[in-house]
Jmol script that loads the backbone (N, CA, C; Angstrom):
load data "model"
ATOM      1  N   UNK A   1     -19.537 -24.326 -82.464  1.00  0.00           N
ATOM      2  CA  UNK A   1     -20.401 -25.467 -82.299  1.00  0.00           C
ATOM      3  C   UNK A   1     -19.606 -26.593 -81.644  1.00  0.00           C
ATOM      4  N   UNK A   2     -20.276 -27.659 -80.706  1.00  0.00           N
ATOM      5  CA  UNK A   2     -19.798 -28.250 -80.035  1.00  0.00           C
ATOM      6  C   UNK A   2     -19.740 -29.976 -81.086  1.00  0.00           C
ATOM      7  N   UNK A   3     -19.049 -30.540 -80.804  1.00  0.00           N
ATOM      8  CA  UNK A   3     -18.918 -31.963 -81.357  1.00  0.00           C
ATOM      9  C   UNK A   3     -18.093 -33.006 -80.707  1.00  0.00           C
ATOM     10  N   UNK A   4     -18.162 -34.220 -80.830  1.00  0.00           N
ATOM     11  CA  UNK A   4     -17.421 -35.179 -80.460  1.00  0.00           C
ATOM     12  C   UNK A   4     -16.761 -35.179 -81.414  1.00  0.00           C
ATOM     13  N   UNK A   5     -15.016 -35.844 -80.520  1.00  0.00           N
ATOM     14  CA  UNK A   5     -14.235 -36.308 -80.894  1.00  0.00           C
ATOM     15  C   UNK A   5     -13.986 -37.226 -82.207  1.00  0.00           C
ATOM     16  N   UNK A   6     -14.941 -38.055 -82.169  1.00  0.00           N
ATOM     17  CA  UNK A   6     -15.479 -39.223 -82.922  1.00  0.00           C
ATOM     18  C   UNK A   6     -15.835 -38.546 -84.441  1.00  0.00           C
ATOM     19  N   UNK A   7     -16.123 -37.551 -84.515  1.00  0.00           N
ATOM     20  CA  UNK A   7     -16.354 -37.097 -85.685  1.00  0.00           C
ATOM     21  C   UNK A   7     -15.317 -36.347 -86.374  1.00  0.00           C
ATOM     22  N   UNK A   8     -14.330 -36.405 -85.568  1.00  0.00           N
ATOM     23  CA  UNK A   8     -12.708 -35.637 -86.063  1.00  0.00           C
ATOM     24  C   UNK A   8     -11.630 -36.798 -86.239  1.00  0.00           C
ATOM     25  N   UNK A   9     -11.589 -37.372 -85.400  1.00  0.00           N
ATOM     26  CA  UNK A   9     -10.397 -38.309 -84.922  1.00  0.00           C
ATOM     27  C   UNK A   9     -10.753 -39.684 -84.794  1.00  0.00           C
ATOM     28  N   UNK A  10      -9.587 -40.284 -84.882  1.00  0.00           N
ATOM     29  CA  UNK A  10      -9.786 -42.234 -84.193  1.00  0.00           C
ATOM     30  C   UNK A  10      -9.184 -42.123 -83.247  1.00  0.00           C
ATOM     31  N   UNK A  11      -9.193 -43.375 -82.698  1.00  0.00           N
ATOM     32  CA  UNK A  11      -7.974 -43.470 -81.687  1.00  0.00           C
ATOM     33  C   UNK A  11      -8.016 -45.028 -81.415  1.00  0.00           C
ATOM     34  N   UNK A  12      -6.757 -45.301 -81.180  1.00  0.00           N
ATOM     35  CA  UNK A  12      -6.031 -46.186 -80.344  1.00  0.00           C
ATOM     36  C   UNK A  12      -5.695 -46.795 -78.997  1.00  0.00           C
ATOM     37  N   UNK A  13      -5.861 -47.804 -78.371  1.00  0.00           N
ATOM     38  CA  UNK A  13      -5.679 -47.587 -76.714  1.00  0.00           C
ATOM     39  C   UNK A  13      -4.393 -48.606 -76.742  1.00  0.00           C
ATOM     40  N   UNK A  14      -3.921 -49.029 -75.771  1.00  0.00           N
ATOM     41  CA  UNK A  14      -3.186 -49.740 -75.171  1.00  0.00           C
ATOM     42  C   UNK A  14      -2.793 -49.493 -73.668  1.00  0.00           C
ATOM     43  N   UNK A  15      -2.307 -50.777 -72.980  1.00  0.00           N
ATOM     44  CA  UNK A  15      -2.226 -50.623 -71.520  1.00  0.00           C
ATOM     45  C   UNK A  15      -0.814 -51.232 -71.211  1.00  0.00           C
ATOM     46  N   UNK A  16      -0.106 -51.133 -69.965  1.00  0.00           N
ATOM     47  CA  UNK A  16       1.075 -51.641 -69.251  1.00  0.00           C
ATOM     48  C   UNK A  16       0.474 -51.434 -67.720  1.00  0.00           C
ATOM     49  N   UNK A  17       0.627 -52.595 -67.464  1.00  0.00           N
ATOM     50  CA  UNK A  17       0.169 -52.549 -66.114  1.00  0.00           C
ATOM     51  C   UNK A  17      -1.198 -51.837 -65.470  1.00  0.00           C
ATOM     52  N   UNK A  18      -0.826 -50.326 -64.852  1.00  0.00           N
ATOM     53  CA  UNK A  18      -2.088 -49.664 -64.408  1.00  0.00           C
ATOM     54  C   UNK A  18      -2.128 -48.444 -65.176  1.00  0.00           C
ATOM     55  N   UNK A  19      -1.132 -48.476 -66.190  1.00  0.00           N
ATOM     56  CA  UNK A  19      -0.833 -47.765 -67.266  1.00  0.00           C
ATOM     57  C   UNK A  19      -1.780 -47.471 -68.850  1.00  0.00           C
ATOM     58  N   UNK A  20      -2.659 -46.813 -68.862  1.00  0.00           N
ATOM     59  CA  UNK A  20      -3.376 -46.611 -70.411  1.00  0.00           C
ATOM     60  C   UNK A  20      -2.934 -45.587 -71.212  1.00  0.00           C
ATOM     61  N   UNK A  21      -2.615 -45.889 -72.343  1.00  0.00           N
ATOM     62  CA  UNK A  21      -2.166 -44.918 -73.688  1.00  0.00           C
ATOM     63  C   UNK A  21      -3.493 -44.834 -74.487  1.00  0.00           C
ATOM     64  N   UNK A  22      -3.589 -43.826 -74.862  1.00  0.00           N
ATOM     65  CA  UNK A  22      -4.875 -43.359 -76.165  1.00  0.00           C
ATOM     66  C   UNK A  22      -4.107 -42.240 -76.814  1.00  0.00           C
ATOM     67  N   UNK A  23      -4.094 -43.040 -78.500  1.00  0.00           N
ATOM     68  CA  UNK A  23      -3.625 -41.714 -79.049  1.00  0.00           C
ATOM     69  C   UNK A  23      -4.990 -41.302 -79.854  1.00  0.00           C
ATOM     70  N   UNK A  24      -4.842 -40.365 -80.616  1.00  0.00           N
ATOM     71  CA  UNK A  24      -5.741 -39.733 -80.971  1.00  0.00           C
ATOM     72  C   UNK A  24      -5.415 -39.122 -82.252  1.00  0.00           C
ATOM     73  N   UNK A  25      -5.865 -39.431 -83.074  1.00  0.00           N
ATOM     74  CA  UNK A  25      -5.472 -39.187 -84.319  1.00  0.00           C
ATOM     75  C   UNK A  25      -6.215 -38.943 -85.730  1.00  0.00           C
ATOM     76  N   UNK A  26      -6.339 -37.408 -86.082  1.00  0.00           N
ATOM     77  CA  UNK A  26      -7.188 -36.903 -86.560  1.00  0.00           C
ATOM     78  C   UNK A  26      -7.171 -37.864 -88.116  1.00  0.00           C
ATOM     79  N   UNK A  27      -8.710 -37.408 -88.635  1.00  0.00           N
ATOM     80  CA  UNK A  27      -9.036 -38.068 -90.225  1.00  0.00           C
ATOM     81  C   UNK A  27      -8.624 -37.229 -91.277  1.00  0.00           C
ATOM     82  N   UNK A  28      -8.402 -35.697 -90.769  1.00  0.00           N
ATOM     83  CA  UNK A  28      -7.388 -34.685 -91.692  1.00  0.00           C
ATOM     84  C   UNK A  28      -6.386 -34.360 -91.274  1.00  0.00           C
ATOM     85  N   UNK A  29      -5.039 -34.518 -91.869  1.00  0.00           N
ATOM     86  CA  UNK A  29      -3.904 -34.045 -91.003  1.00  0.00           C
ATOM     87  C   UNK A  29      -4.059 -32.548 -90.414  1.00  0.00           C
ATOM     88  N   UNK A  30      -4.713 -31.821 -91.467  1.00  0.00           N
ATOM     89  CA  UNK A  30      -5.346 -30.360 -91.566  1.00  0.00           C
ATOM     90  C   UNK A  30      -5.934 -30.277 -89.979  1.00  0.00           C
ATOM     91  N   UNK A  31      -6.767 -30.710 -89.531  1.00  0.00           N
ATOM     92  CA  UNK A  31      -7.400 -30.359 -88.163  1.00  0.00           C
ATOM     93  C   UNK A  31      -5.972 -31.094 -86.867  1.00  0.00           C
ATOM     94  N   UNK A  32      -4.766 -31.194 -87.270  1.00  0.00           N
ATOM     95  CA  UNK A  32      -3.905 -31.508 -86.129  1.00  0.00           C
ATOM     96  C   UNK A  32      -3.946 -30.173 -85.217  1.00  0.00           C
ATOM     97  N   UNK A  33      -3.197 -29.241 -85.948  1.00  0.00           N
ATOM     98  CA  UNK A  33      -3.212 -27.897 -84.954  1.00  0.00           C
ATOM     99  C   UNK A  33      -4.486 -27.490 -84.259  1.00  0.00           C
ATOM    100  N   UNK A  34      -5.457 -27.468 -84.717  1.00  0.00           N
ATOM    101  CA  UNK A  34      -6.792 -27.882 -83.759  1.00  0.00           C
ATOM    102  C   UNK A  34      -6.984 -28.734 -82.377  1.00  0.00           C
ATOM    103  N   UNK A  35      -6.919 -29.836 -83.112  1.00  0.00           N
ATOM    104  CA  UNK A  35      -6.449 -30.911 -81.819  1.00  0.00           C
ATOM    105  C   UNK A  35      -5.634 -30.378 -80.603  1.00  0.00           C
ATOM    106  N   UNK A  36      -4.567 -29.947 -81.247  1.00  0.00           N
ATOM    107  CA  UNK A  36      -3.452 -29.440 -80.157  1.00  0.00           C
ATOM    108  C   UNK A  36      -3.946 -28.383 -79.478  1.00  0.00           C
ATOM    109  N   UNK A  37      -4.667 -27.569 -79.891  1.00  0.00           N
ATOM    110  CA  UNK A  37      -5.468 -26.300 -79.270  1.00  0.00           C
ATOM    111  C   UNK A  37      -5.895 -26.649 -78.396  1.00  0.00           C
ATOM    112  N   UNK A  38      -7.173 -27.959 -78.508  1.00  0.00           N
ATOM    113  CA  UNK A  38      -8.214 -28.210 -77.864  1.00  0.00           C
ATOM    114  C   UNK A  38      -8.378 -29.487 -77.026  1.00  0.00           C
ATOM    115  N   UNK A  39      -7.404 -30.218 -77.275  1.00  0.00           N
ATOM    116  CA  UNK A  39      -7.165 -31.425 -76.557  1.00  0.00           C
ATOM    117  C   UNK A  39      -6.161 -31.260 -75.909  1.00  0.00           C
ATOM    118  N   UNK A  40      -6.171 -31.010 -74.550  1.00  0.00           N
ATOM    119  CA  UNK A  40      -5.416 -30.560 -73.728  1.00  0.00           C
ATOM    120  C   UNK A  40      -4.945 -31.999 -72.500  1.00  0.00           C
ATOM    121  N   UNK A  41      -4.314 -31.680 -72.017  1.00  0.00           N
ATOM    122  CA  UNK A  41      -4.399 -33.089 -70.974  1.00  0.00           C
ATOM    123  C   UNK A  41      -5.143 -33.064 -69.805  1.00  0.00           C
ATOM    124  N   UNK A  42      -5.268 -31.621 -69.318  1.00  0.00           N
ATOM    125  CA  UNK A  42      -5.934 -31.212 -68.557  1.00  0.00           C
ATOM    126  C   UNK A  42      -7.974 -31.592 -69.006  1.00  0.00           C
ATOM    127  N   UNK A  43      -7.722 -31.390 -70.285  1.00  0.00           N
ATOM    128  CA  UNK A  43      -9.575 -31.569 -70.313  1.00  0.00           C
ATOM    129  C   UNK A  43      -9.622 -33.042 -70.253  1.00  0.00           C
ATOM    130  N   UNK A  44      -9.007 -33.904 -71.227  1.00  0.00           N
ATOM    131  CA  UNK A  44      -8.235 -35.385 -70.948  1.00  0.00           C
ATOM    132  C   UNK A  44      -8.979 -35.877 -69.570  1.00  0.00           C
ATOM    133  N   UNK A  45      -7.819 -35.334 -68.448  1.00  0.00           N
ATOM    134  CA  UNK A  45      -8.333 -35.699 -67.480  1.00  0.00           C
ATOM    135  C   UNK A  45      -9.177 -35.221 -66.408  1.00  0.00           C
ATOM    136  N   UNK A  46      -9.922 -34.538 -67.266  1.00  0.00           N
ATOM    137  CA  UNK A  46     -11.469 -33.924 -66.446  1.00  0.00           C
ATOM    138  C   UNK A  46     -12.920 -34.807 -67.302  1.00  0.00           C
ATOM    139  N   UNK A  47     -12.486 -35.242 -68.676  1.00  0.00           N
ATOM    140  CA  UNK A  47     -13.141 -36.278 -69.116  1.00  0.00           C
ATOM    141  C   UNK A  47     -13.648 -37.606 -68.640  1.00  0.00           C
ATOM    142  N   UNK A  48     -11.961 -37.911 -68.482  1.00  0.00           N
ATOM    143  CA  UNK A  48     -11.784 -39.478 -68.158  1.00  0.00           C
ATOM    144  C   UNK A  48     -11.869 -39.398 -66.479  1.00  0.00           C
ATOM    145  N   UNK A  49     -12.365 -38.513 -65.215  1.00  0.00           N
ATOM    146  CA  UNK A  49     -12.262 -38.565 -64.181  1.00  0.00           C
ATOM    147  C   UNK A  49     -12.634 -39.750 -63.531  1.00  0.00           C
ATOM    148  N   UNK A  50     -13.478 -40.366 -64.085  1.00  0.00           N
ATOM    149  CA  UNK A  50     -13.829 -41.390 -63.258  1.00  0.00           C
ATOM    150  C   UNK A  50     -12.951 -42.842 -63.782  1.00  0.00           C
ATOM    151  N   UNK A  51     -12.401 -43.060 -65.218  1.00  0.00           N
ATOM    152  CA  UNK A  51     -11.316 -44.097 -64.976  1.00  0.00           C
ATOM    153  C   UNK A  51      -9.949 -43.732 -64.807  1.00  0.00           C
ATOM    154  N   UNK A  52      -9.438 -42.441 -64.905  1.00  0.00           N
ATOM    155  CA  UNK A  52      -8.219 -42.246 -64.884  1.00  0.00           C
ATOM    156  C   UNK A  52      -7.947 -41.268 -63.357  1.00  0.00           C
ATOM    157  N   UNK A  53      -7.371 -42.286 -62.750  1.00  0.00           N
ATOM    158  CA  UNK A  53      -6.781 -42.084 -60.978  1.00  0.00           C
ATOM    159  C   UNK A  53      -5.785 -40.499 -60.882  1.00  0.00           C
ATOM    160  N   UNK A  54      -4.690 -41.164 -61.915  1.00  0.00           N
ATOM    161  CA  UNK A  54      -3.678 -40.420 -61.906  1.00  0.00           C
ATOM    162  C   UNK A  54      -3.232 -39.281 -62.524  1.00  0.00           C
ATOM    163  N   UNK A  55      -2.165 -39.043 -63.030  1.00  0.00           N
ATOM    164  CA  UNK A  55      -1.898 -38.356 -63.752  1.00  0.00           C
ATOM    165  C   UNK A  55      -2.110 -37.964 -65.205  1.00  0.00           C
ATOM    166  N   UNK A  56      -2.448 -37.379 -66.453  1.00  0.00           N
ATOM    167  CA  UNK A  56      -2.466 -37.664 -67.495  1.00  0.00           C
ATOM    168  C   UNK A  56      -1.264 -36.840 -68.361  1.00  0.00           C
ATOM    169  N   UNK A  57      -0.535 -37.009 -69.180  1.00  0.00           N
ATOM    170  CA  UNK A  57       0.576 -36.748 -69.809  1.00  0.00           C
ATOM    171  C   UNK A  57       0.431 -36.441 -71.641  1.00  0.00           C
ATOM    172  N   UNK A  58       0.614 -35.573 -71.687  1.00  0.00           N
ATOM    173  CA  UNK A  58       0.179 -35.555 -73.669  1.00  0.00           C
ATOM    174  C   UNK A  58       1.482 -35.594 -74.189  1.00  0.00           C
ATOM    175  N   UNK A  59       1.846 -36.123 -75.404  1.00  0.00           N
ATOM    176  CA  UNK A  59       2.791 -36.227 -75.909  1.00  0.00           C
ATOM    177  C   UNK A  59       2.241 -35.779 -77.753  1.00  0.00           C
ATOM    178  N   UNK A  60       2.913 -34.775 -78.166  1.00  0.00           N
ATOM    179  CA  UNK A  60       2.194 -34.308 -79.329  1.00  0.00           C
ATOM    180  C   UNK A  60       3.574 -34.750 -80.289  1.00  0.00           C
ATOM    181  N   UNK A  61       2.744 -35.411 -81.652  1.00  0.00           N
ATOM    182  CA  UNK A  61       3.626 -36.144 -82.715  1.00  0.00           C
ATOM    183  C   UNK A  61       3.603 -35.733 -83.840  1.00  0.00           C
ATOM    184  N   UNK A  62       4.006 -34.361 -84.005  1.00  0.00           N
ATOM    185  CA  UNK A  62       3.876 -33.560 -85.641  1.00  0.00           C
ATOM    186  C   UNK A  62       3.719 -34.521 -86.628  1.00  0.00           C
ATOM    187  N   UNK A  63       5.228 -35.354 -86.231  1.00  0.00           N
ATOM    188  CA  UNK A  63       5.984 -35.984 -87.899  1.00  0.00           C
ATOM    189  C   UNK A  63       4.092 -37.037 -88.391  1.00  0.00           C
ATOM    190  N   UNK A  64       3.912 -37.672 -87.148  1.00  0.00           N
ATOM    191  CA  UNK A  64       2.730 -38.123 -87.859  1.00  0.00           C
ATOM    192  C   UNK A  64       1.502 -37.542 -87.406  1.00  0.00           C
ATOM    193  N   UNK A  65       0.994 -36.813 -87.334  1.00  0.00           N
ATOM    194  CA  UNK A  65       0.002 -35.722 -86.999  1.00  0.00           C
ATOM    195  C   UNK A  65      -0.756 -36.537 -85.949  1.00  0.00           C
ATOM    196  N   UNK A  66      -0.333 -36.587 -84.748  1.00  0.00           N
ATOM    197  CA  UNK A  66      -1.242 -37.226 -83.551  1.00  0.00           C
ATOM    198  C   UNK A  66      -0.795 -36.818 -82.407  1.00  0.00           C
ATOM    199  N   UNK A  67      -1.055 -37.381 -81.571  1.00  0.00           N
ATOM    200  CA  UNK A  67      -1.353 -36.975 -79.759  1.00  0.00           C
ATOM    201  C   UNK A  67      -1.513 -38.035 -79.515  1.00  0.00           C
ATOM    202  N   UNK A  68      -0.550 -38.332 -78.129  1.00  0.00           N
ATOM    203  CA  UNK A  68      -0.794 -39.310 -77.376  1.00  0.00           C
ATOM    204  C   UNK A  68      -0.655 -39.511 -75.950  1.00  0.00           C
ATOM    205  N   UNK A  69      -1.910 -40.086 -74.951  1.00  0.00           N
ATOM    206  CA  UNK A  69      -1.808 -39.303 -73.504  1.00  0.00           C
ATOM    207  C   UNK A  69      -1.460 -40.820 -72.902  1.00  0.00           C
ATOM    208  N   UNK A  70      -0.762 -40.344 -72.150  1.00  0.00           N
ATOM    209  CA  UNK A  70      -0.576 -41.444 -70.928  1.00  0.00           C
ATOM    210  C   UNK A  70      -1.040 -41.514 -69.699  1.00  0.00           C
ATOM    211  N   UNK A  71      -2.071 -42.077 -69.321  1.00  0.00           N
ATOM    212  CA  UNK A  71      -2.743 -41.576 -68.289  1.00  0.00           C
ATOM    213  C   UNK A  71      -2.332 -43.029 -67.397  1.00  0.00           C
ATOM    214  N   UNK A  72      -2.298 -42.700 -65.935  1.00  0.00           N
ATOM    215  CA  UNK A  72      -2.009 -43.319 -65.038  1.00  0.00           C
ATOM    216  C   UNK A  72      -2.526 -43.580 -63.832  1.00  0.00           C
ATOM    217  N   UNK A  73      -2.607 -44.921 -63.586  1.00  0.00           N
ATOM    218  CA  UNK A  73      -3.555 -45.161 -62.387  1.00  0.00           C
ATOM    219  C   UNK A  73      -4.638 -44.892 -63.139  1.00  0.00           C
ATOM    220  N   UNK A  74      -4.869 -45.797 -64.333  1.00  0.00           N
ATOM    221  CA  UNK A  74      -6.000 -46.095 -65.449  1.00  0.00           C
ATOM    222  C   UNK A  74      -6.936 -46.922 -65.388  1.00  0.00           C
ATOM    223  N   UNK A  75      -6.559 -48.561 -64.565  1.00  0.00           N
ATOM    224  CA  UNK A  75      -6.745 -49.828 -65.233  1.00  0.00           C
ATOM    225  C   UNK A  75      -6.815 -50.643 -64.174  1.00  0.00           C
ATOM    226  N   UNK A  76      -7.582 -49.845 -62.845  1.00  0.00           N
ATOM    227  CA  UNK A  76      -7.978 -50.265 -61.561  1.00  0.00           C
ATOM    228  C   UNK A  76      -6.841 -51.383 -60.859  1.00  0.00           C
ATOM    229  N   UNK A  77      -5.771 -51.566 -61.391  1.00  0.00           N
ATOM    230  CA  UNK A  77      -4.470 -51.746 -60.700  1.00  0.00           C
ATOM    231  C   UNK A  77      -3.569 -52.606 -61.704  1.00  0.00           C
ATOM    232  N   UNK A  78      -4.141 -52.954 -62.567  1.00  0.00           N
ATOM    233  CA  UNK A  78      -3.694 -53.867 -63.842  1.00  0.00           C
ATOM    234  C   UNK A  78      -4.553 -54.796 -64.407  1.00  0.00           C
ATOM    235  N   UNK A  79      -3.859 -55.173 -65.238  1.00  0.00           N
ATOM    236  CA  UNK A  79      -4.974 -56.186 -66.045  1.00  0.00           C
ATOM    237  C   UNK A  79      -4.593 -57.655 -64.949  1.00  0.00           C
ATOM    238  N   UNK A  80      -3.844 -58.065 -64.061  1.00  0.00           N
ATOM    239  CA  UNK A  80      -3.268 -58.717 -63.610  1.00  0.00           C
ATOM    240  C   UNK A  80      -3.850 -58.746 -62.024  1.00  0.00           C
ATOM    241  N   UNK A  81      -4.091 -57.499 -61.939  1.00  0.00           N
ATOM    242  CA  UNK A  81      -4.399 -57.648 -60.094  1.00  0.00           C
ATOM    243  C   UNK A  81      -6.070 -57.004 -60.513  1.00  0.00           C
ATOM    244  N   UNK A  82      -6.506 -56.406 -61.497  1.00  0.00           N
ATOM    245  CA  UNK A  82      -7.682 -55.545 -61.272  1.00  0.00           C
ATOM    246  C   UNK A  82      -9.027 -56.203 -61.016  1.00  0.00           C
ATOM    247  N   UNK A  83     -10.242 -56.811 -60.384  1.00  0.00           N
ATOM    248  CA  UNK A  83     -11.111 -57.578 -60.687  1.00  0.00           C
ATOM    249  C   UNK A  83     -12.689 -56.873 -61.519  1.00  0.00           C
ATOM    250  N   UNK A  84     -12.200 -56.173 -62.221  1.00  0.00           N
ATOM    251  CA  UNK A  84     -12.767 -55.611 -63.377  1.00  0.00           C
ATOM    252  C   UNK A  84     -13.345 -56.719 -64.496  1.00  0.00           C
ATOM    253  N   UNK A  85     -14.145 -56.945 -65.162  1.00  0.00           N
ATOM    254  CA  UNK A  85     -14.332 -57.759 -66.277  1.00  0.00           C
ATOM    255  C   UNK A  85     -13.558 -57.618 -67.237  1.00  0.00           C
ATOM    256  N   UNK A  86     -13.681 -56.461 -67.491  1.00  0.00           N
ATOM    257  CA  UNK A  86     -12.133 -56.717 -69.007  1.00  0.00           C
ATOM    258  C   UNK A  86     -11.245 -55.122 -68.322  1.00  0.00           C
ATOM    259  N   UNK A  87     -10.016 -55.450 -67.714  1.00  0.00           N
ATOM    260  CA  UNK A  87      -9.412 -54.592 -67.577  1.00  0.00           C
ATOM    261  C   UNK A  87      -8.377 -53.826 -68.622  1.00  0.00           C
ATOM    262  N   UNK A  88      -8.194 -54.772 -69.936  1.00  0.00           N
ATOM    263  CA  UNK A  88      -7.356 -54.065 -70.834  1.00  0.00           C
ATOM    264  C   UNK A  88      -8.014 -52.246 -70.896  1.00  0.00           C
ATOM    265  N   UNK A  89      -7.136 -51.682 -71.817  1.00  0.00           N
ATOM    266  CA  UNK A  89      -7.401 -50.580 -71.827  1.00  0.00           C
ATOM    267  C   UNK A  89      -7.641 -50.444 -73.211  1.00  0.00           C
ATOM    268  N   UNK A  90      -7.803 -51.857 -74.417  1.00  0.00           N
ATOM    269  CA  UNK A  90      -8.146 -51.342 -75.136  1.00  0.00           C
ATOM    270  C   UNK A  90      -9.666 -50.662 -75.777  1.00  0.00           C
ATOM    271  N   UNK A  91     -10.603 -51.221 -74.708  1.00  0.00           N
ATOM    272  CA  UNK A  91     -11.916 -50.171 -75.240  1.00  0.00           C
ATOM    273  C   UNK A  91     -11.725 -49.240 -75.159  1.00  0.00           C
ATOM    274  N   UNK A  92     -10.997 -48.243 -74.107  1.00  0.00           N
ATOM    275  CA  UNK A  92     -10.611 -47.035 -73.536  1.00  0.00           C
ATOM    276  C   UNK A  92     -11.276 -46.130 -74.585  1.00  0.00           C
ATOM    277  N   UNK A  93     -10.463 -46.110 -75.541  1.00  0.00           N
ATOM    278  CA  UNK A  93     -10.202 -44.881 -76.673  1.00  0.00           C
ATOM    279  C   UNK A  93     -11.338 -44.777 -77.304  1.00  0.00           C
ATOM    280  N   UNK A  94     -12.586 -45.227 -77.353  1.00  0.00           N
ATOM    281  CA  UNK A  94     -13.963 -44.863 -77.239  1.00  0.00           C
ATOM    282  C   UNK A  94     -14.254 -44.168 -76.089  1.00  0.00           C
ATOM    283  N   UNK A  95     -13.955 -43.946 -74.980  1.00  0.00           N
ATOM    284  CA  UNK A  95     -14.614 -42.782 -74.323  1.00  0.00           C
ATOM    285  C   UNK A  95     -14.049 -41.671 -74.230  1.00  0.00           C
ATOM    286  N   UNK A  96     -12.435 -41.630 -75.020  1.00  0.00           N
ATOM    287  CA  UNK A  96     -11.879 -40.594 -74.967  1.00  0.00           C
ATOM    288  C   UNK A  96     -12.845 -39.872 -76.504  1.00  0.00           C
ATOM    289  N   UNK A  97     -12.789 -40.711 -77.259  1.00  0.00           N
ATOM    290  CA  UNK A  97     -13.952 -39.891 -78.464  1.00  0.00           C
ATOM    291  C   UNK A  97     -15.075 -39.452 -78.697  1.00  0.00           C
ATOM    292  N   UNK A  98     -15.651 -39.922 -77.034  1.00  0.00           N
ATOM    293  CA  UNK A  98     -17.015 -39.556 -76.343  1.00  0.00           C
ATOM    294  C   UNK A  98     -16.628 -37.801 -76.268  1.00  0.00           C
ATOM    295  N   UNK A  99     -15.338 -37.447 -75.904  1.00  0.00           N
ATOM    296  CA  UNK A  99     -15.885 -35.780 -75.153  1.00  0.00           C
ATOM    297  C   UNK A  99     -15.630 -34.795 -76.024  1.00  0.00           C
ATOM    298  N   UNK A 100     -16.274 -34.183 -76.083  1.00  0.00           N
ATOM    299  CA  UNK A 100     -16.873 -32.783 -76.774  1.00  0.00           C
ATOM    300  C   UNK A 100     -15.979 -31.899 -76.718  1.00  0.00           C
ATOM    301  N   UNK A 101     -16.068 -31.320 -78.091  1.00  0.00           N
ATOM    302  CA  UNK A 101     -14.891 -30.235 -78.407  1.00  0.00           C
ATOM    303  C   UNK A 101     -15.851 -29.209 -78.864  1.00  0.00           C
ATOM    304  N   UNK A 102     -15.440 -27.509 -78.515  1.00  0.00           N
ATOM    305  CA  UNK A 102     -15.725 -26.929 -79.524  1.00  0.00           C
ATOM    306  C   UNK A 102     -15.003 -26.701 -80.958  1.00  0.00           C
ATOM    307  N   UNK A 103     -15.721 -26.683 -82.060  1.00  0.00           N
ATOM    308  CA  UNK A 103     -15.373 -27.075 -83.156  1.00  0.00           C
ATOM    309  C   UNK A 103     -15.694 -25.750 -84.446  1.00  0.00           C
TER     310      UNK A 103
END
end "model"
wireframe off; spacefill off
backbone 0.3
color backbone group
């Protein structure tokens, strides 16, 4: 069965420059190895295609049971040059909990 993110995990955003971080971090430590299965960086950035330019990068964090992607060429050139209304990246991590996992 298929489900959102949102019903497994929270997440976190933050930005540097044109730089966005979302970690992702399950509500049972129990569903981490799951996560890692299924949250790939590759689906990451077939999700996020339309805000994330660049590259996306996963970084997986046993000691505290999370994932965290760095995606690049995020944040339409920075919060500094971008003329976006709110260029932070912290709403971000709501649309990463938008995409659908099978579950």
């Amino acid at each position: 069965m298929k489900t959102k993110l949102y019903n497994i995990a929270h997440s976190r955003a933050g930005d540097k420059g044109n730089t966005l971080m979302l970690s992702l971090i399950p509500f049972e430590e129990s569903d981490y190895p799951a996560l890692i299965e299924k949250v790939t960086a590759e689906k990451v950035k077939e999700h996020l295609k339309s805000i994330v330019k660049g590259k996306v990068i996963r970084y997986e964090m046993p000691n505290i049971s999370s994932l965290l992607f760095v995606c690049e060429e995020a944040l339409s050139g920075g919060v500094t040059t971008s003329l976006a209304i709110d260029p932070h990246g912290k709403t971000l991590n709501y649309a990463l909990l938008e995409m659908e996992v099978e579950w």
